[in-house]
C-alpha positions in Angstrom: 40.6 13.6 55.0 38.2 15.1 52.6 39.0 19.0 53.8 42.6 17.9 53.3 42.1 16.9 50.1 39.9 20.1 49.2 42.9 22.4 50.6 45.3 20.4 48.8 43.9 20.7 45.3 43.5 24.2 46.0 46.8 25.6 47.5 48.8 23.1 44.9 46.5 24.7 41.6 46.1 28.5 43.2 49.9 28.2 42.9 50.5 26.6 39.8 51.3 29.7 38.1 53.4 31.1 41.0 55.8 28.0 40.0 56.1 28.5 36.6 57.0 32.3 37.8 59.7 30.4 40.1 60.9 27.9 36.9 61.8 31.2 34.4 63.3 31.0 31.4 66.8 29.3 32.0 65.7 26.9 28.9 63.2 27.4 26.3 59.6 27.7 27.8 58.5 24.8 25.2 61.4 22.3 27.0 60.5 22.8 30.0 56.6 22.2 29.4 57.9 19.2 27.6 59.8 17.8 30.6 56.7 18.3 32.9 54.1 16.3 30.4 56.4 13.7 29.8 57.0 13.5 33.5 53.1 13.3 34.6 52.1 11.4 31.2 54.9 8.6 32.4 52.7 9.0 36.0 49.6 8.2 34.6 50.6 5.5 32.2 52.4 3.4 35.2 49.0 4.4 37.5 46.9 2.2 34.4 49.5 -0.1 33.9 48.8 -0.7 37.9 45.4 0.0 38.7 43.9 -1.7 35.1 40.6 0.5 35.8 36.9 -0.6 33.5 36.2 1.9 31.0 39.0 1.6 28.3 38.0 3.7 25.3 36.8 2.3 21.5 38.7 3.6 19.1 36.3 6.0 17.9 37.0 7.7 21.7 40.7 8.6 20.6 39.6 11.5 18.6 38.6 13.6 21.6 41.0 12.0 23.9 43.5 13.3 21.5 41.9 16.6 21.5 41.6 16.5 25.1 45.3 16.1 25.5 46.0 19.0 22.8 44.1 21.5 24.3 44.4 20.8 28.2 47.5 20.0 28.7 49.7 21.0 25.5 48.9 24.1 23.9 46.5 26.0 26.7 49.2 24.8 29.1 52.1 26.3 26.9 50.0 29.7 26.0 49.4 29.9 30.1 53.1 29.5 30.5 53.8 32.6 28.3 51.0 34.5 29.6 52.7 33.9 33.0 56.2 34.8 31.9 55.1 37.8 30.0 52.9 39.6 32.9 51.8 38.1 36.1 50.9 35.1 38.0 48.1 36.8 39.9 46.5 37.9 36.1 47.0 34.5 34.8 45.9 32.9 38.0 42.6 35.3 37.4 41.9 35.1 34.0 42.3 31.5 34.3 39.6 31.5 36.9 37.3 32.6 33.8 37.1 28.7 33.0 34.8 28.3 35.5 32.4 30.5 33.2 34.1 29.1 29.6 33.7 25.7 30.1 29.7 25.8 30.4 29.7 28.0 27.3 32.2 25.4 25.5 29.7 22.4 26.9 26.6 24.3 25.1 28.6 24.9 22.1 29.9 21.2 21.6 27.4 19.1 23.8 24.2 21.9 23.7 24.3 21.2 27.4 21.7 23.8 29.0 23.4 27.3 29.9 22.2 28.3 33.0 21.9 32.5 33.6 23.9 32.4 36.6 27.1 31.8 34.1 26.4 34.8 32.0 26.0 37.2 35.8 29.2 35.0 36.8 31.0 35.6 33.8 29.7 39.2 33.7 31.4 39.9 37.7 34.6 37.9 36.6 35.6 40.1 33.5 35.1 42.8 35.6 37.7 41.8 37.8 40.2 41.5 34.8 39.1 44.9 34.0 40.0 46.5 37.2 43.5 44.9 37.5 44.2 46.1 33.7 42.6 49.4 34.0 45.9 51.0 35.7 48.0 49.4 33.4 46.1 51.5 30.5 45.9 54.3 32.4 49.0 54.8 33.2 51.1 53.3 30.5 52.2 49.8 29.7 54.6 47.2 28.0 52.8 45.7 24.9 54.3 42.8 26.5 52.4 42.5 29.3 49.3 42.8 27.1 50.3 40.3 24.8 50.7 38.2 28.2 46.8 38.9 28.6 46.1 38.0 25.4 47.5 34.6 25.3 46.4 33.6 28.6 43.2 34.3 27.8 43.4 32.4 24.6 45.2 29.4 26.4 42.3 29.4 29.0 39.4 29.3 26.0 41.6 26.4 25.1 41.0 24.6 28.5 37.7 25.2 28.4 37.2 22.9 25.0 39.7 20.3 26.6 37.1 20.2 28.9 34.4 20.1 26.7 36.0 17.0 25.4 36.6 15.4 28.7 32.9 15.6 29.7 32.2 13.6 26.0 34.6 10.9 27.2 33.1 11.2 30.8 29.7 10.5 29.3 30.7 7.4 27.1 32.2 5.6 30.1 35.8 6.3 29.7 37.8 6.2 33.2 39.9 9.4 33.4 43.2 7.6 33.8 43.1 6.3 30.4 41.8 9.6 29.2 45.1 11.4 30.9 47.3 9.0 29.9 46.4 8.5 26.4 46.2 13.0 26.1 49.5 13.2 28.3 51.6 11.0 25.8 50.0 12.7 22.6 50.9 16.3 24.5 54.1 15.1 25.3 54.8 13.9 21.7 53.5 17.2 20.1 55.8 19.6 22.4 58.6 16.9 21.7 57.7 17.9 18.1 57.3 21.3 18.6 60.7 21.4 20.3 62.4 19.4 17.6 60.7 22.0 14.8 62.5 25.0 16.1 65.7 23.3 16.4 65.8 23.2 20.4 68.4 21.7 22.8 67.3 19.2 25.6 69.2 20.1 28.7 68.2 19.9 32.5 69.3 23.2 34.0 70.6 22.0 37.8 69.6 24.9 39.8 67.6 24.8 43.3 64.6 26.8 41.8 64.0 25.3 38.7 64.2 21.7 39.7 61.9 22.5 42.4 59.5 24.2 40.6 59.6 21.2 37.4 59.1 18.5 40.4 56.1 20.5 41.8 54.8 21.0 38.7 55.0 17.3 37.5 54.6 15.5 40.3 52.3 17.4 43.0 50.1 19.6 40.5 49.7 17.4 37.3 49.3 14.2 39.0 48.9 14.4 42.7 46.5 16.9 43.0 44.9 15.2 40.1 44.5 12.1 41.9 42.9 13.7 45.1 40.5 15.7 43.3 39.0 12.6 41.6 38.7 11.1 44.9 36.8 14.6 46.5 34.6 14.1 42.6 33.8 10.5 44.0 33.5 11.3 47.7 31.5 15.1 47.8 30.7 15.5 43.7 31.8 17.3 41.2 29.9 20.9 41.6 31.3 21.4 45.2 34.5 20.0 44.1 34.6 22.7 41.7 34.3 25.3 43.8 38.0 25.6 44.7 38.5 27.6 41.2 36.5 30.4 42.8 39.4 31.1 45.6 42.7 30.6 42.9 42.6 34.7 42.3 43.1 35.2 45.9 45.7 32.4 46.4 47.2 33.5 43.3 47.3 37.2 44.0 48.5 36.8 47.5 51.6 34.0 46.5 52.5 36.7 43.3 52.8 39.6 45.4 54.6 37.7 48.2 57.3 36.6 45.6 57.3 40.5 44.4 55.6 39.4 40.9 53.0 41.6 41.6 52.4 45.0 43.8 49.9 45.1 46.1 47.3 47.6 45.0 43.5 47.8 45.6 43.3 47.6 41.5 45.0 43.9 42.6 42.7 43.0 45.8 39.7 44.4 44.2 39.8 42.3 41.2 40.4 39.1 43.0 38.0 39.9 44.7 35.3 40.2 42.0 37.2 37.2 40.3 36.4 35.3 43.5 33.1 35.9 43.1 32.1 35.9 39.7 33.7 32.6 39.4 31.7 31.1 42.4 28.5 32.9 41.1 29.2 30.8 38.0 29.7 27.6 39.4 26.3 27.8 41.0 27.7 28.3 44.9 25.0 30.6 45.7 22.1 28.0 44.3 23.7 25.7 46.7 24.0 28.0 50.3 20.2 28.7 49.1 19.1 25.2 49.0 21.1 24.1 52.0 19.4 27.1 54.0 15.6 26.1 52.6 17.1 22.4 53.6 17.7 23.1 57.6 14.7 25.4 57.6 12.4 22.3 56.8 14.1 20.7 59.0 
């Protein structure tokens, strides 16, 4: 059950930018985010309505809550949305494998949690993955589009990184995480409502196959199913080798983008998956961890 779960949350989040790919543009990119958060934040509110978990937060805790819901699921999820739309799922999918360097550097920032070298050689491997996949572009020409793509995907992935900054504060003061997502899903909601609302928006549900699909998926098994079986692989395995799943979303991600024909398969492509791969599981301490499980048997 465990290795199910693992290769659940994996497969559904390697291909979470694939789907938005799939959704498109028929409506307003800020709609359609809205219809997804109030979707998953309705999921969460009925799972604590239900479930009644220990840990409710004081009301000093709504602060970061609140910022936790701005910055993971409202605006790093809308900038990722663009990024996606503008370039490619495979380069979203990679540079949003950079929060598995980001988010230590956010935690010393905002907690002054202890940053480990192996982030800095992780992080150091992972941007040069970015660099391969962007060097043709340069080379060889390029939409300003497609940069600007780059741009905010990187920016809504810094984004993720403080969300999570956030979430470890309200981690460490005992909060359960369904409270935490359901009190940041209904503030995101409510902001892209707002946002929506600002520029004068229409809400309409668009009926075709694809996007329905890809708005279900993207409610229902990313943002809360895949959700809920990770916290169960935190509580079963931990949270470090939970983590390593980020490490394999550039090759998901680049192999789904250039299936749908998102992408073209180049070695620019494979090669900077590849050093994505790896930077990000340099990062996230994997090789600490094959070290100390080999000095572990050879005691044994």
């Amino acid at each position: 059950m465990i290795a199910f779960m693992y290769i659940f949350c994996l497969v559904v989040w390697g291909l979470n930018f694939i789907a938005v790919k799939i959704q498109g543009t028929p409506i307003n990119l800020e709609v359609s985010l809205a219809y997804r958060l109030i979707g998953a934040a309705f999921l969460f509110v009925l799972l604590a309505g239900l479930k009644r978990p220990k840990g409710w937060p004081s009301r000093k805790d709504f602060l970061p809550i609140i910022i936790f819901g701005i910055c993971n699921f409202a605006l790093s999820y809308l900038f990722l949305y663009y990024g996606t739309i503008w370039s490619a799922a495979a380069m979203v999918t990679l540079i949003f494998s950079l929060k598995s360097v980001l988010t230590p550097i956010a935690l010393r920032i905002f907690l002054k949690e202890r940053l480990n070298p192996q982030v800095i050689f992780g992080g150091t491997v992972s941007l040069i993955g970015v660099c391969i996949v962007v060097y043709p572009l340069l080379s060889a020409g390029f939409e300003i589009i497609y940069i600007k793509g780059i741009g905010i995907a990187l920016l809504g992935t810094i984004l993720t990184a403080i969300g999570d900054a956030s979430s470890a504060r309200n981690a460490k003061k005992g909060i359960h995480p369904v409270y935490s997502n359901s009190i940041g899903g209904c503030v995101a909601a409510i902001l892209l409502v707002c946002i929506c609302a600002f520029q004068g928006q229409s809400f309409y549900l668009p009926t075709s196959i694809s996007y329905l699909g890809a708005l279900a998926y993207l409610t229902v098994v990313a943002s809360f199913g895949a959700w809920m079986f990770y916290l169960k692989l935190v509580e079963k395995i931990g949270a470090a080798t939970s983590g390593y799943m980020v490490a394999l979303f550039p090759a998901i991600g680049g192999v789904a983008s250039v299936a749908i024909g998102d992408s073209e398969p180049t070695f620019y492509l494979l090669f900077g998956c590849l050093f994505g791969c790896v930077g990000a599981a340099i990062a996230l301490g994997f090789l600490r961890t094959v070290q100390r499980k080999g000095k572990e048997v050879e005691q044994q």
